[in-house]
N, C-alpha and C positions, 0 to 999 in steps of 0.2 A: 371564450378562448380556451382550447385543449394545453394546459400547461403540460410538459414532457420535461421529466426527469432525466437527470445526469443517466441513472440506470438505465431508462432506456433508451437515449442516445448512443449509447456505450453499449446496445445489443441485449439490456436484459442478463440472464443467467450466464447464459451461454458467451456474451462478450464479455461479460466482466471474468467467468472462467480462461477466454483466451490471455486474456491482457494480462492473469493474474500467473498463468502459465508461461508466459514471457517474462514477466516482472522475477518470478523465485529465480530463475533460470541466470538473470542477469545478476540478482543479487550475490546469487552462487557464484560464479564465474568473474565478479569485480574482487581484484584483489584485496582492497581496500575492506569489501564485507566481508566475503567470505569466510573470515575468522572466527564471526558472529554465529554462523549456520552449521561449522562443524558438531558433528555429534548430531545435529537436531532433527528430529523427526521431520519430514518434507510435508508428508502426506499431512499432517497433522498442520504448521503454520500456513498451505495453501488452503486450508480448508479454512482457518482462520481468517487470513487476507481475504480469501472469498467472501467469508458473511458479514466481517466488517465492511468493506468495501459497498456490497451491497446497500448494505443499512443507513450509510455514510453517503451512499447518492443518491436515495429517492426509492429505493429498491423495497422488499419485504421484509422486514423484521423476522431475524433468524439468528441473531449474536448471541450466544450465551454463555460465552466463555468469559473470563476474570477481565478487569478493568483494563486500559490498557495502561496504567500506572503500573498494577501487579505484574501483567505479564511480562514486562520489561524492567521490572525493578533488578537492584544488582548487576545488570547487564553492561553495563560502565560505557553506554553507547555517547557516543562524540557528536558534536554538533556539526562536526566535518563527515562524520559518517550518516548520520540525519540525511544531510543536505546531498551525501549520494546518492542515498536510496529515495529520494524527492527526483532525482536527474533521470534514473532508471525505471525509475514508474514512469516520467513523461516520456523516455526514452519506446518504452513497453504501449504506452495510449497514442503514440501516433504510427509504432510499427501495425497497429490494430485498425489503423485507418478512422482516427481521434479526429476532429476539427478543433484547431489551436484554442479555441474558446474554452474549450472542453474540458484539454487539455491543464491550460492554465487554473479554471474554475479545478478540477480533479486535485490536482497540486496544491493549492491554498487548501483546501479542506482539508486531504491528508497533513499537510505542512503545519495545521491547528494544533495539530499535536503535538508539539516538536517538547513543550513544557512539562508533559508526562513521560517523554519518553527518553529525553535529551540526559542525561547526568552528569557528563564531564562536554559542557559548553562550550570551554575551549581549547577542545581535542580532535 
């Protein structure tokens, strides 16, 4: 049996560049984040999102930027804001034409995170 990866269900390169194209896009544009992103280099965290994401579903090994502890340290992100940008990525995987499985599987892995990333819990 041909086991298939998240990544390539999800289109490989090119799908996960759409979705991740959707996903900055909304992060930007929810009031709630948007706070987070001012100032920030665009080009710079979708390139990011990209190679995580990739790496994160079955994709090629291509991360090599700081942990995601570092990269979010100080950033005094909310477990309410967590939990948007969880809703915006499903939001982003099924306007991409996602199957709910996918979908769901895509969310729990990013959602893994929430420990390294989360600092003010109940914000």
């Amino acid at each position: 049996m041909v086991r298939v990866t998240l990544y390539e269900q999800l289109g490989g390169e090119a799908g996960i560049a759409t979705v991740v194209e959707d996903f900055y896009a909304r992060l930007v544009a929810d009031d709630l984040l948007a706070p987070w992103f001012e100032g920030a280099d665009d080009d710079r965290i979708r390139f990011h999102l990209r190679a995580y994401l990739a790496v994160a579903l079955g994709g090629p090994e291509g991360y090599t930027g700081r942990s995601m502890r570092q990269a979010h340290a100080g950033l005094k992100i909310t477990g309410t804001a967590f939990a948007t940008a969880l809703d915006r990525l499903a939001d982003s995987l099924r306007a991409a034409g996602a199957e709910e499985a996918s979908v769901t599987r895509v969310v729990a892995i990013v959602g893994s995170l929430k420990p390294v990333v989360v600092q003010v819990p109940l914000g």
